[in-house]
N, C-alpha and C positions, 0 to 999 in steps of 0.2 A: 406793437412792433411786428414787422414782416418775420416770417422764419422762411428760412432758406436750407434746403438741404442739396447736396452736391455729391456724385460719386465714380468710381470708375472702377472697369473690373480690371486690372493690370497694365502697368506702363510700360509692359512688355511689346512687343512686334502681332497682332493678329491682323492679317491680310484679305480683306471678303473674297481674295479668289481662292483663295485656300477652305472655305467654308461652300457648303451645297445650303440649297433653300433651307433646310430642315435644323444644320445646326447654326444657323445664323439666325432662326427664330428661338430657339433652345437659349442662347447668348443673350438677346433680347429677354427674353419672358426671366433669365434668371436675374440680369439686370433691372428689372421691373420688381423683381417681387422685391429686392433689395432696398430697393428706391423707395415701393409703398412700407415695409417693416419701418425703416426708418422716421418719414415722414407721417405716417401714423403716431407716432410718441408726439413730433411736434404738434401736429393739430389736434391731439391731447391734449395741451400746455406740456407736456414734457420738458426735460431738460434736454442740452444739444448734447451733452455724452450720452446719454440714455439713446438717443436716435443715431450714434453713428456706429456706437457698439450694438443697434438691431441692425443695423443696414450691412457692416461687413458681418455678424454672424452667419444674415443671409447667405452671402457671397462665400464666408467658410463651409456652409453645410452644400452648397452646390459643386458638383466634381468639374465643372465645365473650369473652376477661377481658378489659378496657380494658388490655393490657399488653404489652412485647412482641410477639408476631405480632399480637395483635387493639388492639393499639395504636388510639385517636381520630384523625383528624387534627387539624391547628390550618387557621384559618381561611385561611391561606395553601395549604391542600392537603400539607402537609406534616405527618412524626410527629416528634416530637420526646419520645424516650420520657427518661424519668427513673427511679430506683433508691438505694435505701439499703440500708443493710449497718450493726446495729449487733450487741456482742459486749462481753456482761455482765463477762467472766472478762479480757478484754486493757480494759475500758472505753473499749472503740475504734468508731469508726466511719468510714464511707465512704461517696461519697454519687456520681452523678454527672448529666449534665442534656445535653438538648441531641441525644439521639442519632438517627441515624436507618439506621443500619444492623449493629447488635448483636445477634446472634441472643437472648441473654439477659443483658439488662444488668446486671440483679444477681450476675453473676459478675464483672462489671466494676466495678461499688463493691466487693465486695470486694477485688479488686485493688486498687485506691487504698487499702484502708485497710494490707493486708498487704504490698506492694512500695511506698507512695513518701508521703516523707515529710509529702500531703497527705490535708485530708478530702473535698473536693470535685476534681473535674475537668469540663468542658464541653464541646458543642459538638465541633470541630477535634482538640481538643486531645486528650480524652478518647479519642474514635477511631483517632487515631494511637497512645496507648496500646492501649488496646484489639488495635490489629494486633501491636503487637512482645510484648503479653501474650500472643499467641498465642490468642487469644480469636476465636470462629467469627463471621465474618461472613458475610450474606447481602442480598442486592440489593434494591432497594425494592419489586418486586413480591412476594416472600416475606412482606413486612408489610401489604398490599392486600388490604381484602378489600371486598365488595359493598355488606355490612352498614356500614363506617362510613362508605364513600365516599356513602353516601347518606344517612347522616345529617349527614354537613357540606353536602352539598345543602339541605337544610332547612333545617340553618340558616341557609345562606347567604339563603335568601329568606326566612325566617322577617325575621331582619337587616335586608332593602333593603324590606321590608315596614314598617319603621318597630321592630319590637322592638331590646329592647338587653339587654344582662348582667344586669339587675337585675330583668328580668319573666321570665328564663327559668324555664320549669317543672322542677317537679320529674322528670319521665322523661324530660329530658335531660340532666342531670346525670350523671355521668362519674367513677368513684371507682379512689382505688388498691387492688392487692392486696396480700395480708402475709399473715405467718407469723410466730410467736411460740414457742419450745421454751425447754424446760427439758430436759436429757439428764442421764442417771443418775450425772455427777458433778456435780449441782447448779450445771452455768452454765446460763446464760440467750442466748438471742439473738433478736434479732429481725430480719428484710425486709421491703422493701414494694419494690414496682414500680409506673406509671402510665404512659398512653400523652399525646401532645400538650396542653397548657395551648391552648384559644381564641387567646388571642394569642402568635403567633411569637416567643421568644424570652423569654417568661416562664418562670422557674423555680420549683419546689416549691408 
């Protein structure tokens, strides 16, 4: 059977005028490496969750993707990342919210969906999973970078400037990533990852 692997870095708003030569090959090559992590498992035999949970960790370990390290913050200066994990062949999923210190959260919805008898986890709770999964964590400056700390600047004064949620433009808008396979014994699976919701403690 064919395997097909599929993916995008955010269904957010990026604009090529907004980008010079240099980070629109950055964008590229990080979407590349994404593509081969994943697609390597399937032309392994691999499973399709095994390849879409290498394809968004890629995408989480690079700061360029609203996810994981290059997570948004929320207007309280905090990230608060999110992640799902679905799985054509168990019709299962896993999901989780709230994080802020997972080096790659979509290993962590998959943990929910494969060790405990929930679909969702949050916040506290999630984390504390997370540690006894044995799952890698790293400290808040690991998810810091320059690029978003200074886009929550903007909109903090964009905000005390009088705008609100409903006139924000379109080039700041902020999307998740995903991955989407089919592996050569015909299951399906799909990920997505995102970094912080605007407001603190909104989920999905």
């Amino acid at each position: 059977m064919t395997i097909a692997l599929a993916l995008h870095g955010g269904a957010g708003t990026l604009r090529r005028s907004d980008m010079d030569a240099e980070l629109e090959r950055a964008y590229r090559a990080g979407l590349e490496q994404a593509l081969e992590a994943g697609h390597a498992v399937l032309r392994g035999g691999g499973a399709a969750l095994d390849a879409v949970c290498a394809a968004v960790c890629a995408l989480e370990d690079d700061p360029l993707f609203n996810a994981g390290r290059g997570s948004v913050f929320n207007l309280n200066g905090k990230q608060e990342m999110e992640a799902a994990v679905m799985d054509g062949s168990r019709q299962d999923a896993g999901s989780v919210a709230g994080l802020s210190g997972v080096r790659n959260p979509v290993l962590l919805a998959r943990a929910v969906m494969e060790r405990t008898p929930h679909v969702t986890l949050g916040y506290a709770a999630a984390e504390d999973f997370a540690r006894r999964a044995g799952l890698e964590m790293r400290p808040p400056e690991y998810f810091h970078t320059d690029k978003r700390w200074q886009a929550l600047l903007a909109e903090k004064e964009r905000l005390a400037n009088g705008g609100s949620d409903e006139d924000i433009s379109e080039d700041r808008k902020h999307g998740t990533v995903g991955a989407v396979a089919l592996d050569a014994q015909g299951r399906l699976a799909a990920a997505t990852s995102t970094g912080a919701a605007p407001p603190s403690g909104q989920a999905g």
